[in-house]
C-alpha positions, 0 to 999 in steps of 0.5 A: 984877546982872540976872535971870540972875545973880541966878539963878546966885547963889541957885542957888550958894548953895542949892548950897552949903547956904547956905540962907536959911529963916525959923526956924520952918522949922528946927523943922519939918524936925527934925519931918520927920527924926524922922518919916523915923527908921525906930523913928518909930512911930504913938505916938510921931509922935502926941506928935509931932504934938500939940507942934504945935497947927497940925499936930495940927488938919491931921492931923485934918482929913486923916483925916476927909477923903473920901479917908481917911475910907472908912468915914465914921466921924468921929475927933477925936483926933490919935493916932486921926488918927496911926493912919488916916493913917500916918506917911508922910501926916504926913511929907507933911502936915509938908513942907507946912508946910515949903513954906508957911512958906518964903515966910511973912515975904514982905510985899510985896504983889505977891510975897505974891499969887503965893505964894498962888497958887504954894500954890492951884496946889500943893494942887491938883497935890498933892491930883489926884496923890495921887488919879491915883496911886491910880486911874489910874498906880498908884504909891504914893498917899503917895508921890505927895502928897508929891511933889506939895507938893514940886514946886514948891519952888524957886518958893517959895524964889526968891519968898522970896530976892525981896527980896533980888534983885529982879532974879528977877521982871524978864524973860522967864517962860522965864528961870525955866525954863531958867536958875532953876527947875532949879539952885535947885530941885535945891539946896533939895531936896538941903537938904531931903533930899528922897528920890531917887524923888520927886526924878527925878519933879520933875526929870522935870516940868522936861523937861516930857515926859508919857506917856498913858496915864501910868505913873510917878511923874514923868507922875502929876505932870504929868498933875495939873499939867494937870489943875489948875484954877489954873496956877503964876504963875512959868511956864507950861511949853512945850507944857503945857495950857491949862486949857480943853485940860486938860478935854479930856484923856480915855483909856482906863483899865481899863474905865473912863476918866480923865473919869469917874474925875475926876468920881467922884473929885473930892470926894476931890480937893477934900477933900484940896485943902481941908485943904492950904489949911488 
């Protein structure tokens, strides 16, 4: 089998629903579908997310974060955490425990260093899209997050299915792009009921298009794709920005400019790419 049948057999699969997750992944996106029922009130994802140590430490971490902590006023509490936070910020705080815990039972120690550095790039993209939201193209900051810890979900799970198909880390980085990244990414999300917004915004990222000033949800991504200080190990897209370029990417936002509102915002950015790597 080469590269690119290996490619158009998990794509096939992923397709089909034929998905191959650790199990842990399971227990979390029954969290995430109690989370996304519309009844899912504050006290209940509380005692949601306190059955789950790990979650409930993340969740107070995120709150008392600069982004979210506006008042400086520390909380220790997972239901003070559940109230500041919301429950869309727990759906986004679950997805990357989902994201990360895809590619948990990879051993091999080449594989496990680019899914260390997939989720580096990850956080990052998560964390500047969430601020570019707020400050820059003003679409949903919630929505954002999350759409960044999603979009590079297929990466995750080819480097998960490499084991299987060794093939899938032979030839070009461009085989990955134009032949992978697009079916299995769009199996995976389909699988992880990823929401139709969020979905047209990665797919977006995949045509590699990005306005400036940036206005959606799709250029918020790019633009923090850019902007991100470590690259994905899969790919660099054609025409992306190089980090060096990415420090000159500069334009008029408002009365101010995207320069300074990064280096207003960056503790903001770092406290939220901080707790992702938790």
């Amino acid at each position: 089998m080469d590269r690119l049948d290996a490619f158009k057999t998990i794509a096939a699969q992923a397709s089909r629903g034929e998905l191959t997750f650790p199990a842990n992944v399971n227990a979390s996106l029954r969290l995430q579908q109690a989370l996304n029922d519309p009844d899912c009130h504050i006290e209940s994802a509380a005692k949601l997310i306190q059955a789950d140590p790990l979650l409930a430490a993340r969740s107070v971490a995120i709150a008392n974060s600069v982004a979210y902590n506006r008042s400086g006023t520390e909380i220790s509490s997972v239901r003070a955490a559940v109230q500041r936070l919301g429950v869309r910020t727990l759906q986004s705080l679950v997805a990357a425990l989902i994201v990360r815990q895809i590619g948990s039972q990879v051993t091999e120690p080449s594989l496990a260093a680019k899914i260390n550095q997939l989720w580096e790039h990850t956080a990052h993209v998560a964390a500047l899209s969430q601020v570019i939201a707020r400050r820059v193209t003003h679409v949903d900051p919630d929505t954002a997050l999350f759409a960044g810890i999603m979009h590079e979900v297929a990466g995750f799970y080819m480097l998960s299915c490499a084991g299987d198909y060794p093939e899938v880390m032979e030839g070009e980085p461009e085989d990955w792009v134009e032949h992978g990244e697009i079916a299995i990414g769009r199996g995976v999300m389909t699988h992880l009921s990823v929401p139709d917004g969020v979905f047209k915004a990665i797919e977006s990222m995949w045509i590699g298009l990005r306005a400036l000033p940036p206005e959606t949800l799709g250029d918020t991504l790019l633009l923090a794709n850019d902007l991100s200080p470590v690259h994905s190990p899969l790919y660099q897209r054609p025409g992306a920005t190089t980090l060096q370029g990415a420090r000159t990417i500069d334009f008029v936002v408002g009365e101010g400019t995207l320069h300074a509102i990064m280096t207003e915002s960056a503790e903001e950015v770092q406290s939220l790419y901080a707790v992702l790597m938790l």
